[in-house]
N, C-alpha and C positions, 0 to 999 in steps of 0.2 A: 497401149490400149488392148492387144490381143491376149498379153497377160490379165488383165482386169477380166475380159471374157471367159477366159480358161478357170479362173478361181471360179467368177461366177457359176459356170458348168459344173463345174468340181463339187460345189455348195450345196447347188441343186440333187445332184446324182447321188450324192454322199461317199463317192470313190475319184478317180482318178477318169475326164473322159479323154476322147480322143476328140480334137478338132479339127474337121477338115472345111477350110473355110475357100468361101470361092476368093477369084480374084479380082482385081476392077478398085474404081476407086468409091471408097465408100463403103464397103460392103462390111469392116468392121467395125466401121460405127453406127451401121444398121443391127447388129448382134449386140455392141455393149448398150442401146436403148434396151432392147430386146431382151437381156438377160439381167440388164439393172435393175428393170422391170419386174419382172419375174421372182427374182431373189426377193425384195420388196414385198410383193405379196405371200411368198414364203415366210417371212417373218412375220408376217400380218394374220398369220394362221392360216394360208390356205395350203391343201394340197401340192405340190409343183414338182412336173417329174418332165424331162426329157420324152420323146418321144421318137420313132422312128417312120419314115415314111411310109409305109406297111399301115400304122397306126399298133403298133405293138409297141409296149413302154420298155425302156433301156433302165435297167434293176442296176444297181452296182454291184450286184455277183456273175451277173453276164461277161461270157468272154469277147463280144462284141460289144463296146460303147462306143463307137461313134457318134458324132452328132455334127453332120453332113447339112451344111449352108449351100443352097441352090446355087451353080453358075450358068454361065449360058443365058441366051434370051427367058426372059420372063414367059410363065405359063402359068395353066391352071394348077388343081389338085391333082397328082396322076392314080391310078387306081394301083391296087394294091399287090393285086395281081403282077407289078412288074420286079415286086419285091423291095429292100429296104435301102437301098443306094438314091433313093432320090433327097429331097429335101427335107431332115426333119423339123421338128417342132416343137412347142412347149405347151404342157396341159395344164391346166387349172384345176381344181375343184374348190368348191366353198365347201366346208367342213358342216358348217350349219344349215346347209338346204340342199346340199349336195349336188347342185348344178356346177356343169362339167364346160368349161372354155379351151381355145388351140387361141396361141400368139404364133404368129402365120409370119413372114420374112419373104417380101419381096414376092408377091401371090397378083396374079393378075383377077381383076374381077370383070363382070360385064352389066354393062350401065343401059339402059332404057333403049339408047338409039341404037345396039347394037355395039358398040366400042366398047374395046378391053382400055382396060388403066391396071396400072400397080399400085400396089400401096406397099409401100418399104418395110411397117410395121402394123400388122391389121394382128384385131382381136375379133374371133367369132363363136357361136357356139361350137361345143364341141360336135353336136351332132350335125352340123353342116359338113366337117369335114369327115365324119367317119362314113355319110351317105355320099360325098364325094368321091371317096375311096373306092365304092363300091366297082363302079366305072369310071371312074376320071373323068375330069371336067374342069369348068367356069362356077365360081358362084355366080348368083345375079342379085345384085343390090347392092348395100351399104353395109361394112363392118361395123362395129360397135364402137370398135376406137380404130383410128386412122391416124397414123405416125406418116410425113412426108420427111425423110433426113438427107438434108446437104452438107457434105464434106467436105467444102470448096471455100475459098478464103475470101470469093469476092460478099458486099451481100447482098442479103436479099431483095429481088427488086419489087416492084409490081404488078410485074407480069407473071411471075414466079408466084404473086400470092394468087391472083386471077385464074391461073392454070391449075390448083390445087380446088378453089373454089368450084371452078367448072367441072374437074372430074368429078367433085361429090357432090355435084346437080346428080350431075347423066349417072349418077348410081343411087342415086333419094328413091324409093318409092313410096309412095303418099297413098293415103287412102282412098283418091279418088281417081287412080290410075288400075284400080281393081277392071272396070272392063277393058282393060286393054289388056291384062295381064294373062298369060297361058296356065296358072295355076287358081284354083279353086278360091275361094272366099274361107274367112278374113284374111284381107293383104297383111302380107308380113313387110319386115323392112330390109328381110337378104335370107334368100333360096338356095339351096344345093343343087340346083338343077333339076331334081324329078322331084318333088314336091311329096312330102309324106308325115311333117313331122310342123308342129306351131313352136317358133324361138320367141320372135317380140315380136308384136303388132307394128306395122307402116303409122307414122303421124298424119293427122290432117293437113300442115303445111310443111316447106321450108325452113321459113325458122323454127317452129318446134322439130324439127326431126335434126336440126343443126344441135340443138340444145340437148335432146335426146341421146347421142353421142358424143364422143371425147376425139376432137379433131385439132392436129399440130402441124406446124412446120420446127423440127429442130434443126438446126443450123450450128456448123463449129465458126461460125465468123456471124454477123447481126443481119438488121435489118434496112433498111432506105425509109424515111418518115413515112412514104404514102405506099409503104406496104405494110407497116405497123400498126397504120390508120384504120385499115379494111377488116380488121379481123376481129372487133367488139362486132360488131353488126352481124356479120357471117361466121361467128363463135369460133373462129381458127383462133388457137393460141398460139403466137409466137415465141418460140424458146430460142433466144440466142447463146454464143459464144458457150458451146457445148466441148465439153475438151474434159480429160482425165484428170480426177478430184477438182475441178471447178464447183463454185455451189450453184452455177447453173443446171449442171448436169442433176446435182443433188434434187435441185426445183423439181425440174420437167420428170424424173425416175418417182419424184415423191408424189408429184401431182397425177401421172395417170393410174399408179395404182392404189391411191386413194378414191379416185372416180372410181376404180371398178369396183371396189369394197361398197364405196355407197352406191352404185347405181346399176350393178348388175347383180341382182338377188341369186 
């Protein structure tokens, strides 16, 4: 799998990169959703470049290509300021509207009540993370697409889908949490922290803000029936038995960045 990743990179940059991947279990089949991803939309027309934790793009004439996978306990954005060793990233652009996305790896965000959560594979705008940069921080909200991936043979159960569910409650923000909210009018549906810049509008409920987004659990082993059950209602799609050249893997690569093509202008 960490060769699939390396060509991916390779595809992406148009040269040779370097990979410094963190350790743990999981972590590179967080990177080939990540870069399967990515390449996908590369062929679909879109811009797609490596990026460096700085926010400075990795050219394939640079004598530095790394592309540094976060280890260590999960965190925010860190600012930019501390230079390009930390966690990088992948940028998007649509060709035809010119709107600018980061595929984010393992990024804690901060949800309503105050609690961080990770999301293993978050899409956001670009300009969240480049005003995140500025000083480092937490987003606060909901990504736009939200990848949960387990590496683990056993499967899924339904506490595991419950647990996924719950953290993209406590990071929904809905249109009528605007007076609760520390940032100005109209609510959005995920901040960079000091508020400056309008991405997508917040929905009126739940379910539409579920629907609004692209939310998964990928799994290299399946599911248990009553966590299979829960996920038409609360729009989590589960992707099982995720493994190197499965046509599952093909599915779930195929299916998120088709959503962003059609649902992120």
């Amino acid at each position: 799998m960490i060769n699939d990743v390396r060509a991916a990179l390779n595809a992406i940059l148009g040269s040779v990169a370097t990979l410094r991947n963190a350790n743990g279990a999981g972590r590179i089949f967080e990177l080939f959703i990540m870069t399967g991803v990515a390449l996908r939309l590369q062929g679909q027309g879109f811009d797609v470049w490596l990026q460096r934790s700085d926010g400075t793009r990795i050219n394939p004439t640079d004598n530095d290509q790394r592309f540094v996978q976060r280890g260590g306990a999960p965190t925010g954005v860190p600012p930019a300021a501390l230079g390009a060793e930390n966690a990088s990233v992948i940028g998007l652009r649509r060709l035809t509207s010119g709107s600018e996305w980061e595929i984010w790896n393992g990024i804690q965000l901060e949800g309503r009540s105050g609690a961080t959560h990770e999301i293993d594979v978050a899409v956001v705008p670009r300009e969240v993370g480049a005003e995140l940069r500025i000083s480092g921080g937490l987003p606060f909200g909901r990504p736009r697409v939200a990848i949960e991936c387990k590496d683990v043979g056993q499967p899924g159960s339904v506490d595991e889908m419950r647990a996924f569910v719950a953290r993209l409650y406590d990071l929904t923000v809905l249109q009528w949490h605007q007076p609760y909210l520390p940032f100005p009018p109209p609510p959005q549906a995920i901040y960079p922290g000091i508020f400056s810049n309008s991405f997508y509008s917040a929905r009126d409920t739940y379910w539409n803000e579920n629907r609004n987004s692209f939310n998964a659990i990928a799994r290299r082993s399946g599911f248990v029936a009553g966590a299979a059950a829960m996920t038409n209602y609360y729009a989590v799609e589960p992707h099982s038995y995720i493994t190197l050249g499965s046509s599952e893997a093909t599915a779930l690569m195929d299916a998120v960045s088709q959503w962003i093509v059609t649902e992120c202008p």
